[in-house]
N, C-alpha and C positions, 0 to 999 in steps of 0.2 A: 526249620522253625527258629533256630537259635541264628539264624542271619537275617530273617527276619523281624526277629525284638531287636535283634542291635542296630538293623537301622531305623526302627520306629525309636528308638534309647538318643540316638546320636540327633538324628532328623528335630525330634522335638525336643530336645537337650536338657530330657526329663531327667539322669544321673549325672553328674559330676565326679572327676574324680576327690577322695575323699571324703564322699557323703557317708552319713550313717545312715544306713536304711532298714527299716523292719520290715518285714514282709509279713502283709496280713495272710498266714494262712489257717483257714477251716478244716483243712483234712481232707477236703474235696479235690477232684483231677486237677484244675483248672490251679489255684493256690499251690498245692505241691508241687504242678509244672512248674510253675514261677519258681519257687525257691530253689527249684533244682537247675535251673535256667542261671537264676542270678550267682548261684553258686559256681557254675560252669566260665560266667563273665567276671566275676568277682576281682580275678588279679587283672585282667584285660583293661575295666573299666575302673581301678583304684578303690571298691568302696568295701565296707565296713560293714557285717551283717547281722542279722539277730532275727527271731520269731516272734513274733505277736500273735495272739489266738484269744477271741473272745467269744465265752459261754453265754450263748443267748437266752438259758434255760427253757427249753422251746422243748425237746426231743426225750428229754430225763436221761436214761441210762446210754441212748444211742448219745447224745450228744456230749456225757460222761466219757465215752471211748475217744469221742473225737479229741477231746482236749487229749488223752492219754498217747494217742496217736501223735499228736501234734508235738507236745512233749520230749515225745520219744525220736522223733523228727530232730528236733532241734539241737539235740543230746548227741544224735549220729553224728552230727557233723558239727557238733562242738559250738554249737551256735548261742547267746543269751536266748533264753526262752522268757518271752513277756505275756502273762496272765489278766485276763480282764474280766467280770461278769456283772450280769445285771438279770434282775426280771424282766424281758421282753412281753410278755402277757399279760402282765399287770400295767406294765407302761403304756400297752397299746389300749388297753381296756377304759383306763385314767385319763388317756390323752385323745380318745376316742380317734386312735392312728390305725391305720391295716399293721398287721404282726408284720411285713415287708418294709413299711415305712417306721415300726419303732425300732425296730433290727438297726435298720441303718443308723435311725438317730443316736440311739444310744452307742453303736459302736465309734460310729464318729467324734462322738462325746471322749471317748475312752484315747483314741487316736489321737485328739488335741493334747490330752493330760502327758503322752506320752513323749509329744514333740514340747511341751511346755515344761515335760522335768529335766528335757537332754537326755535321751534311749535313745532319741533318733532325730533324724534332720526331717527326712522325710518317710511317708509309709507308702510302698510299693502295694497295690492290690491286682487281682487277677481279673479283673474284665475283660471277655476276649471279645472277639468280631461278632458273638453268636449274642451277647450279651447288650451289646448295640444295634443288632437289628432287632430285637426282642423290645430294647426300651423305644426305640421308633417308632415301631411301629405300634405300642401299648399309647403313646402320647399322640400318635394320629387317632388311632380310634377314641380317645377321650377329646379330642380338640386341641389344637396348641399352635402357635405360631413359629416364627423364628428360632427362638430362643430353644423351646423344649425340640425343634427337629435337631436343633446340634449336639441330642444325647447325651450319651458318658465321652467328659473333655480327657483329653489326655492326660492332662494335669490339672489340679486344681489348689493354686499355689496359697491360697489364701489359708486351706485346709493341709499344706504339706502332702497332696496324695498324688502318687505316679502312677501311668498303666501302662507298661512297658505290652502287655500282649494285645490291644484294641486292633490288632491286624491279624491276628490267630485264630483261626476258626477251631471248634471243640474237638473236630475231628482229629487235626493236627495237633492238639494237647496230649488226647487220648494215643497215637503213635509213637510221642514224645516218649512216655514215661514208661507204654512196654516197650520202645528199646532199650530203656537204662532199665529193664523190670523192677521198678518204681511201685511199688502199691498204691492205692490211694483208697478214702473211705469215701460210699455211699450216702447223700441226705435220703430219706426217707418221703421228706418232708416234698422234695420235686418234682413226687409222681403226681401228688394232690392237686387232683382237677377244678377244688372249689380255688384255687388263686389263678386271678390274673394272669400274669404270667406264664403258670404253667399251661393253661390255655391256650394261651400263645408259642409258647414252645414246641406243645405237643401236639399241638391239633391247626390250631390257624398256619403256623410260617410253612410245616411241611405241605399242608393242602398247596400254598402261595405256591413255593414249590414245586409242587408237581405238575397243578394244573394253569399256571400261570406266567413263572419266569423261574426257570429253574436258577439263574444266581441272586434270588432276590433279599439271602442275606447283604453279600457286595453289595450288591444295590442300593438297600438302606442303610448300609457303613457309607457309602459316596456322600449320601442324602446327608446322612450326618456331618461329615468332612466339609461339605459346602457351609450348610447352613453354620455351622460353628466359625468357619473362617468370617460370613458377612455378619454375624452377632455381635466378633471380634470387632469389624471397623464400626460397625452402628453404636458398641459401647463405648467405643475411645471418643465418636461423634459426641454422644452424649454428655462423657465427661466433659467436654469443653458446652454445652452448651446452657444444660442442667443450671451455675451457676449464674448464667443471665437471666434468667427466665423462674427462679423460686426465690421466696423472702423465708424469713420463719416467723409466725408471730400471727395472732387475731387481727381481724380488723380493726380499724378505727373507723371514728364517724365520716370520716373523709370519705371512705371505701378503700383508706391505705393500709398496707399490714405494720401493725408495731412491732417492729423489729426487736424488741424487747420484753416482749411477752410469751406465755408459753410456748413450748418445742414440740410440741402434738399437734400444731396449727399450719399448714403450707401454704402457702399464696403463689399462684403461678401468675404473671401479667400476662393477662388476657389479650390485648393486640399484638403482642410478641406471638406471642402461641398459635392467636389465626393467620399469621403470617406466613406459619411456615407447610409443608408440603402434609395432608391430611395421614400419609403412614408414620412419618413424626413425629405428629404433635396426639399420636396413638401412644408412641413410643415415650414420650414423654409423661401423656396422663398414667400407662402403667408405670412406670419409675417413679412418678411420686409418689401412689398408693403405696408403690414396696417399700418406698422411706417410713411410710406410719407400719409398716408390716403387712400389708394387707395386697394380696394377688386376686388382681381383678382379670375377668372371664372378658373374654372376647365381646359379648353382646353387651357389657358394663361400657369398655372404649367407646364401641358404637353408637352410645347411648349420647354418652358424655361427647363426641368430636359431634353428632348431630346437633347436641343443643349449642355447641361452640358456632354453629354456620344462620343460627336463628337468638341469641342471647335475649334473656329479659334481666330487668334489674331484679335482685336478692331469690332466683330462682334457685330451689333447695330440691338436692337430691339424698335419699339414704341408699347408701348399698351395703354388699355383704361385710362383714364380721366388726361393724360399726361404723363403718366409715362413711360420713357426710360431707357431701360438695356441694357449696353455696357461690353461685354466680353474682359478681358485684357490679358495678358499672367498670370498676377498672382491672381486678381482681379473680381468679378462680378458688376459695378457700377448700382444704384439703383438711379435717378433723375429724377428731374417734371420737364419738360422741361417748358419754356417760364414762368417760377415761377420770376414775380418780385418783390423787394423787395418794400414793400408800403412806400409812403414818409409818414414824419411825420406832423400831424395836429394839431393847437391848435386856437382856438376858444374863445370870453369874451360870457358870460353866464351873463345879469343881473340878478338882484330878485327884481320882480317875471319878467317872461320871458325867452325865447324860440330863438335856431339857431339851424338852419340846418347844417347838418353832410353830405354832398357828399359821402365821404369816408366810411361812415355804410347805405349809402342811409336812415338815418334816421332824426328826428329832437327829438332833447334834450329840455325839459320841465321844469323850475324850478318853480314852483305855490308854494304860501304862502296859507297855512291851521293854523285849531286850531291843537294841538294836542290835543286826547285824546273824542275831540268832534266831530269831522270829519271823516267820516269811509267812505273810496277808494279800490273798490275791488281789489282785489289782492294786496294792500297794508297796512303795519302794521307799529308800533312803530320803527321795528328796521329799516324802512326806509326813518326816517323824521330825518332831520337835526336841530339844534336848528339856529335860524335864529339870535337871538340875538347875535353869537359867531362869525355867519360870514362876509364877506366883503360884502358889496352894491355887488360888480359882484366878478362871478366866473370866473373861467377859466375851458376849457374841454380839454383834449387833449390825444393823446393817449398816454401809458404809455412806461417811459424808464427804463433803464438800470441802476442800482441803485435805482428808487423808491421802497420807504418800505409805509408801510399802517399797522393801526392799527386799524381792525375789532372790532364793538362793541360786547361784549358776549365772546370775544377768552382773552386769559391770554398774548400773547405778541405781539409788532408789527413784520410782515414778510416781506421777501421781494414780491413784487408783481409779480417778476420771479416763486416764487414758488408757489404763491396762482393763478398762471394763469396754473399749471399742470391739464393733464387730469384725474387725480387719485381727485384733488379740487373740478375741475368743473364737474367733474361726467360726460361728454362727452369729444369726442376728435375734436379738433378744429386745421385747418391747422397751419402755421405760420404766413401766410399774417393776418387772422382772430385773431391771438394773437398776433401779433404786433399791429394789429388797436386796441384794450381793451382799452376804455375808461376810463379815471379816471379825476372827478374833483378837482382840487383844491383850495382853500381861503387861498390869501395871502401866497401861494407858499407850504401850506401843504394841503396832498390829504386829501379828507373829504367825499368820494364818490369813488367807483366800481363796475362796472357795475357787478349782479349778487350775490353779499357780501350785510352785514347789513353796514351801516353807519360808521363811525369811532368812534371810542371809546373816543372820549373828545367830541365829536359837539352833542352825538345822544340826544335826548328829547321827555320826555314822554307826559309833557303839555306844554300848553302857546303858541305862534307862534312858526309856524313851515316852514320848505321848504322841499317841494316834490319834489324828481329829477322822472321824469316819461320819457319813451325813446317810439317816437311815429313811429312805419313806417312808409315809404312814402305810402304803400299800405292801412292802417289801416283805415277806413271809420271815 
């Protein structure tokens, strides 16, 4: 195994030497393999280690141990131990997400902030081979194309995250760790037949298995391997071509787009478009949709490259989650229909002390702590404020046009247009949701951003401090 991950490590030149890495682990085989893996490569490969562990609040007391475990993990072998939590139940409930997909999102959430305060360069996680045939084949049976057969990527560099075991089957994990007699802890939660997944885990892949193709994990890791390589050259295709082919901006009377008008508006030129080969100019209508945000279904492309081979003038189509496409004579327009633009908020913040946010349905927290004495899960140095530097009250408000900010740990100040990209924040966030981005300020300079370390002249290691903490309305 461990010759193995080092050449899937070296192969896709997922570490470096002198990386910081945290290793995401849950407590589970596959996670423990990993850190006990990395720990073995550690002096080999040059890198720098610590633990990550985030509390899903999903399992109560089972998933209490696991952190304790985790913990206690991290402590054997002398490692920084990094603490995270959130309500996953409440966020999947609110966000009307499966408890599998708010899991992830909020832990990925957590993962960004960690590579964003300097803990880490990158976060290693434990996806093995079994875990790649599993999302294959869960995205075959719902439908998908290209893109979703290339599965879990190796690396996903936009987000900092490695998988050093995507070539390691569970089997081989579980052998791993009784030769080092390694413990590891049980999810409870993986026997539960009503998810997805486990369904597929436990009942469809072994049937595959048995009565079909006994390597038909391999099989869909290959599947995956391909399809991720041709995704690769079809997205670098795109990058070059994308820019010929979109304006930003509403039409005009002409049927041209004003390039100076709203950024919720895309114009594709329509002879460019039918020009080129019908998988495409597929490829293309979904990439603009995912610029407004919005992931369009197989039978939506179909729809839209049919009426591309028969055009009328100002033919209007609505599809899912608002999105409207209007045919011009020269033009494809791409708009969110009923998209308004959020007014702006600003709110006083005393210290220490708390206001409610309407507008992020949440409330803003400002608590006076020790630094350095004081330890708040999921919170570290780089997100305390020195308290002596700033004003009795704050201000909150969300961020304009012209604000610059100067992140503690970064070499210069930015502007806050640019540190709110989704290339930044490692997800992609509408415009209403980055227009509302929070930022505090003392005495008319920001000193606080929601998701960034601190500013660079306020941040403080000891002595009083101020915790800006952001609570949801749903959080218990």
């Amino acid at each position: 195994m461990k010759e193995k991950a080092l050449k899937q490590i070296r192969e896709q030149r997922l570490l470096q030497a002198g990386d910081c890495v945290a290793v995401a682990v849950s407590g589970g085989a596959d996670s423990v393999a990993l850190l006990r893996l990395l720990l073995e490569l550690r002096q080999e490969l040059g890198l720098v280690l610590s633990v990550a562990h985030f509390h899903h609040r999903i399992r109560g007391a089972e998933g209490d141990a696991d952190q304790r475990f985790t913990a206690d993990l991290a402590q054997q072998f002398q490692l920084e131990f990094h603490s995270g939590s959130a309500d996953v139940p409440a966020y999947a409930r609110n966000h009307k997400l499966s408890l599998e997909s708010a899991a992830r999102e909020l832990r990925h959430q957590w993962f960004r902030e960690l590579v964003q305060q300097e803990h880490a360069d990158k976060i290693a996680t434990a996806h093995t081979l079994d875990d790649q045939a599993e999302t294959v084949l869960m995205r075959i049976l719902r439908g998908t194309g290209v893109r979703g057969l290339s599965g879990i990527a190796p690396e996903q560099r936009e987000k900092h995250l490695v998988r050093p075991l995507l070539g390691i089957t569970r089997p081989e994990v579980e052998a791993y760790l009784n030769s080092l007699h390694q413990p590891w802890r049980t999810d409870s939660t993986n026997q539960d037949l009503s998810h997805t997944r486990n369904r597929v885990r436990h009942k469809l892949l072994p049937l595959l298995e048995r009565d079909f193709n006994p390597a038909i994990r391999q099989t869909l890791a290959d599947l995956a391997e391909m399809a991720r390589l041709e995704n690769e050259y079809w997205q670098k295709e795109l990058a070059l071509l994308m820019p010929r082919l979109v304006r930003h901006g509403k039409p005009t009377r002409s049927g041209r787009s004003a390039t100076g008008a709203a950024s919720h508006t895309l114009a594709l030129d329509l002879a460019a478009l039918q020009s080129l080969p019908e998988v495409v100019q597929g490829m293309v209508l979904h990439k603009t949709a995912g610029e407004l945000g919005v992931t369009l279904e197989f039978k939506h492309i179909q729809l839209l490259t049919d009426y591309l081979h028969s055009p009328r003038s100002a033919r209007r189509l609505s599809l899912p989650n608002g999105l409207s496409v209007t045919f011009s004579l020269r033009e494809l327009h791409f708009s969110l229909e009923g998209e308004a633009v959020p007014a702006n908020y600003l709110y006083s913040l005393p210290i220490p002390g708390e206001v409610r946010l309407p507008e992020l349905r949440k409330t803003i927290r400002a608590q006076v702590i020790s630094a350095g004495k004081q330890t708040i899960s999921g919170y570290t140095a780089g997100s305390l404020l020195n308290r002596i530097l700033l004003a009795p009250e704050l201000t909150i408000r969300n961020w304009r046009a012209g604000d610059r900010f100067f992140p503690a740990h970064s070499q210069s100040p930015k502007k806050v247009k640019e540190l709110l990209q989704s290339s930044r924040l490692g997800a992609k966030f509408s415009s209403a949701e980055r227009k509302l981005w929070p930022v505090i300020e003392s005495a008319g300079e920001i000193v606080w951003i929601r998701g960034f370390p601190v500013a660079q002249a306020f941040a403080v290691h000891t002595g009083e401090a101020v915790l800006i903490e952001e609570i949801s309305e749903d959080d218990s």
